[in-house]
N, C-alpha and C positions, 0 to 999 in steps of 0.2 A: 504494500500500500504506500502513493506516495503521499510525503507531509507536505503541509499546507503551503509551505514555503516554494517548495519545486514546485508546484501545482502552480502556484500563486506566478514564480520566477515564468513558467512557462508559455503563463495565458500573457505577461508581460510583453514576451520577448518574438512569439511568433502568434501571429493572427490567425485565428479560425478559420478553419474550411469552410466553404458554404458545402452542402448536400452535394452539388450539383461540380463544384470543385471536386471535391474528394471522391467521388462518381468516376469523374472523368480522367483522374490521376490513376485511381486503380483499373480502368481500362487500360492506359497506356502502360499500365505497370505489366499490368497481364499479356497485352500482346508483346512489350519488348522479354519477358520470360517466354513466350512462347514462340520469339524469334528465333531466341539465343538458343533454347532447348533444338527447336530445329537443325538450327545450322550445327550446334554439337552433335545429332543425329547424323547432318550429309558428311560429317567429315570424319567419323569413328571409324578407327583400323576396322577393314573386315579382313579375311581370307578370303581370297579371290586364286582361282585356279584357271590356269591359259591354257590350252592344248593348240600347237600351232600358232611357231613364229616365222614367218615365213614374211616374202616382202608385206605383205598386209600387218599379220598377228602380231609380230616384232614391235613397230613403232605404236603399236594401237595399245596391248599388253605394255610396252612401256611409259604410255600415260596413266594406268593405272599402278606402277610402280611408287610415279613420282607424285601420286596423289598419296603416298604414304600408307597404299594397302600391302599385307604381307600376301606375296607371290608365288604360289604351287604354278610351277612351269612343266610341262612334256613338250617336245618336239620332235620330227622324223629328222634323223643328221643329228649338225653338231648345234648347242645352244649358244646362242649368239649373246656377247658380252650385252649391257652389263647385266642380266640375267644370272650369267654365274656367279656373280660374285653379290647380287641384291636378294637374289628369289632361291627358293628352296627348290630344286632340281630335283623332278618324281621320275622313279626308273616306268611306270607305267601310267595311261589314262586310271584307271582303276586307282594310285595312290593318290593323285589329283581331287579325285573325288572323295576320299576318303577325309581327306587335308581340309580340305576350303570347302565355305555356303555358298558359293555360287562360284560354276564353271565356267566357262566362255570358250568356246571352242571355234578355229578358225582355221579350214583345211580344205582342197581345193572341190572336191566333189562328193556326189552324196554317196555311194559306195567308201569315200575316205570318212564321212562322219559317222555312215553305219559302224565302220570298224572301231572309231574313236568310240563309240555310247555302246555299241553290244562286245568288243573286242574279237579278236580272230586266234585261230590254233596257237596257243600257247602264250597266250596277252590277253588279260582281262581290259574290257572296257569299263568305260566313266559307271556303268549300270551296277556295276558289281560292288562299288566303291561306296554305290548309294544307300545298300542293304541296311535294315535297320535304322536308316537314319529321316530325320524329317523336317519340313524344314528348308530343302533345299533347293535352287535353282538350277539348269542346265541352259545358256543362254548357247544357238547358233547365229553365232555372225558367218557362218559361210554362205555362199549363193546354191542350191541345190533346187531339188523336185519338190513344187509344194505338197505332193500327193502322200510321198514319201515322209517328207515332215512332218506330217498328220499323224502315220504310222510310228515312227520314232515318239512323236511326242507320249503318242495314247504308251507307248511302252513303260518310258520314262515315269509319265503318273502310276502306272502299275507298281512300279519301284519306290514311288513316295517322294517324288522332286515334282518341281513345278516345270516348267518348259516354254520357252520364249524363242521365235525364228525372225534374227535381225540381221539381217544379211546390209551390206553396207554400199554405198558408192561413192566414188571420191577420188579411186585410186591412190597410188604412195604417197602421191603430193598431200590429200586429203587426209591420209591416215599419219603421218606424218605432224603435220598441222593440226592434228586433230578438229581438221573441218567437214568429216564424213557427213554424208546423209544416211540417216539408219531407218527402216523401215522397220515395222516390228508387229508380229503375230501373238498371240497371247492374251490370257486373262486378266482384266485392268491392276487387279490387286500384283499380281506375278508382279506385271511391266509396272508399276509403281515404284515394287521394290528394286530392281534393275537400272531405271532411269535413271538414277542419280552417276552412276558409272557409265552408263552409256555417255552420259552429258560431257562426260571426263574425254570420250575419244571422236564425239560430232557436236556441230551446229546444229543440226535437225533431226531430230530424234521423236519419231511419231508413231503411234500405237496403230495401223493400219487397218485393224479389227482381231480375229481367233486366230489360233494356230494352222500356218501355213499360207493367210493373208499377208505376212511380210515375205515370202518369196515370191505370191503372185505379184505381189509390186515390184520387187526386182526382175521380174521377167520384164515387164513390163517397162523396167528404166532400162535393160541393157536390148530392148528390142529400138527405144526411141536413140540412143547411144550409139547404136551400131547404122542407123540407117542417119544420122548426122553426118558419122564418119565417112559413111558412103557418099555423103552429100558435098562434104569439104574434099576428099578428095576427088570426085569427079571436075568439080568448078576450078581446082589449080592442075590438074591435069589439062583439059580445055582454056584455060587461059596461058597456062605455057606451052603448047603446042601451038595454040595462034599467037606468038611472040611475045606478049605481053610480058613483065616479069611478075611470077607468081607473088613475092615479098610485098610490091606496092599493091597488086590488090588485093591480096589478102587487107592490108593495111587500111584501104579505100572501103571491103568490105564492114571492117570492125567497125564505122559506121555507119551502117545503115539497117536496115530492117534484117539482113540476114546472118549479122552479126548472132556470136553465141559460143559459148564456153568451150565448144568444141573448137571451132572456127580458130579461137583464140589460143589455146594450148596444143593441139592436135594439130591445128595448119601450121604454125612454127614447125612441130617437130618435123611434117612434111618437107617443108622449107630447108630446115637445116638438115635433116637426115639424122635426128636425134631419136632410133628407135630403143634404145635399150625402154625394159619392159618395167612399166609400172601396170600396167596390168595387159598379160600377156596375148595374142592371140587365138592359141588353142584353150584358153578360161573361156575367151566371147563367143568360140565354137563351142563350145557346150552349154553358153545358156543360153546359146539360140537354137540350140537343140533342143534345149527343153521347152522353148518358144513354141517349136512346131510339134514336138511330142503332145503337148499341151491344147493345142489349135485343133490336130485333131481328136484329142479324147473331148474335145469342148463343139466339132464341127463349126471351128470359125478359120478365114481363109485369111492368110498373112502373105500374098505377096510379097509386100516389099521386103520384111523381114528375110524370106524363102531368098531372093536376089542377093540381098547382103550376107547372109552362111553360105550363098555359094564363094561369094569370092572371100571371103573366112578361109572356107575350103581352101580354094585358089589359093593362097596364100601358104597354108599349111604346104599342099603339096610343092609348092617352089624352096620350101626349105625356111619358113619365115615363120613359122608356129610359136617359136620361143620370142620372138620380138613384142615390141608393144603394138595395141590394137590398132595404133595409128598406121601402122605398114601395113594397114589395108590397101593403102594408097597405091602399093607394089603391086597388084593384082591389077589394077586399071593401068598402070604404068607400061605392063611385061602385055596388058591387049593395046596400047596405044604405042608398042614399040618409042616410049617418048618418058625421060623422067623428070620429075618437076623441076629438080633442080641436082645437076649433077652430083654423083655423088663423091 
């Protein structure tokens, strides 16, 4: 109890709240606790496990390094610095899972992610890992078969994980920068808990609807991807064979209505002949596989797409499979006996 003195010192020294003061004092009291409580929630060490560092998983897995999560890593080959010396190195997907609340897995096709969740002769997968346990997430950032993802995922809940399909676009530069676009399939509560890490390695990180809606949307980005490419380079093929020089109008094009991110990155590399691979050829020939695998389990007609996997195709066969997507250009180049710019 206080004496009359303090009491008396107090009513002195500061003036009474009104009702409607003290009201509005404990609202902002409350929301900045329940700011702070948040953001000590977005930023709490989890265990985060990577399967697949590869040009993509590498820079991607290492934004959530340095966002201060501890690191369950597996990869095919050798682990790329600084991974060996930051992250806990698992002899298989199965320890991975065992290790960390949430997986992220990033490898190049879906037969490669089958193997990673169910494992193959003599290698446990991510599923085995999960036994017993509850609680936990399997997030795909690879690009694969939505059909397939459905299957995987219904497995994975069988198992007691929750299951999210966030296939990414961006390429190196994007994953790199961590300025990916992620599409993502799943259940809102699942991709709530996810988002925060996803945030860590894109810009645009969107909940697309169920599982297996974020691959239909990646078919869908490397269907309109691939027929740009085809677009950019046909236009510097024809404007370097009728003399022009491709550089200025590419330059002339970047403003005008036909300008466009591809145009922009993609037609340089044209230009300079800068194909090392940020994301490879024989990858766009498989998700434009899965384009028309897909067109016809759906009986819808993809043309343009069907035009551009042929010279995907083209490409592969001349020997250019391992190069970046933008050496589609080679394929228009080797029928126009004509290169944009020498090489």
């Amino acid at each position: 109890m206080r004496s009359a003195t303090t009491a008396g010192s107090a009513a002195n020294t500061s003036p009474a709240a009104t009702p409607s003061t003290a009201s509005a004092g404990a609202r902002r009291s409350r929301a900045s606790n329940d700011r702070t409580q948040g953001n000590k929630h977005m930023t709490t060490q989890q265990k985060i496990g990577f399967i697949g560092l590869g040009i993509m998983g590498a820079p991607m897995a290492g934004h959530l390094l340095d966002a201060g999560h501890q690191l369950f890593v597996n990869t095919h080959g050798n682990t790329p610095e600084p991974f060996v010396s930051k992250a806990t190195i698992c002899a298989s997907a199965a320890e991975v899972a065992r290790q960390a609340d949430i997986i992220f897995i990033m490898v190049p096709d879906t037969p490669d992610v089958e193997k990673v969740l169910f494992g193959e002769p003599g290698k446990e997968g991510v599923a085995a890992g999960l036994k017993d346990s509850r609680n936990k997430i399997v997030v795909d950032c690879s690009s694969i078969d939505p059909i397939a993802t459905k299957e995987f995922a219904r497995r994975i809940a069988a198992a007691g994980a929750g299951y999210v399909d966030a296939p990414v676009s961006g390429g190196e530069v994007g994953a790199k920068a961590a300025s990916l676009t992620i599409m993502c399939g799943g259940d809102e509560g699942t991709f709530e808990r996810v988002k925060p890490l996803l945030d860590k390695m894109g810009k645009n990180v969107t909940l697309v609807g169920g599982v297996g809606d974020g691959q239909v949307c990646k078919v869908a980005n490397q269907i309109i991807v691939a027929l740009n490419i085809a677009a950019v380079s046909e236009a510097l093929v024809f404007a370097s064979k009728a003399g022009a020089d491709p550089a200025r109008v590419r330059q002339a094009l970047m403003g005008g209505f036909a300008s466009s991110r591809i145009l922009e990155v993609h037609g340089e590399r044209m230009i300079k002949r800068t194909f090392a691979p940020g994301f490879r050829i024989s990858l766009h020939q498989k998700d434009l596989n899965l384009a028309m695998q897909s067109a016809r389990t759906l009986g819808v007609a993809l043309p343009q797409t069907a035009g551009a996997a042929q010279l995907m195709n083209a490409c592969a066969a001349l020997g250019y499979g391992q190069l970046d997507h933008s050496a589609l250009v080679r394929a228009l180049e080797a029928l126009a006996q004509h290169t944009v710019t020498p090489d």
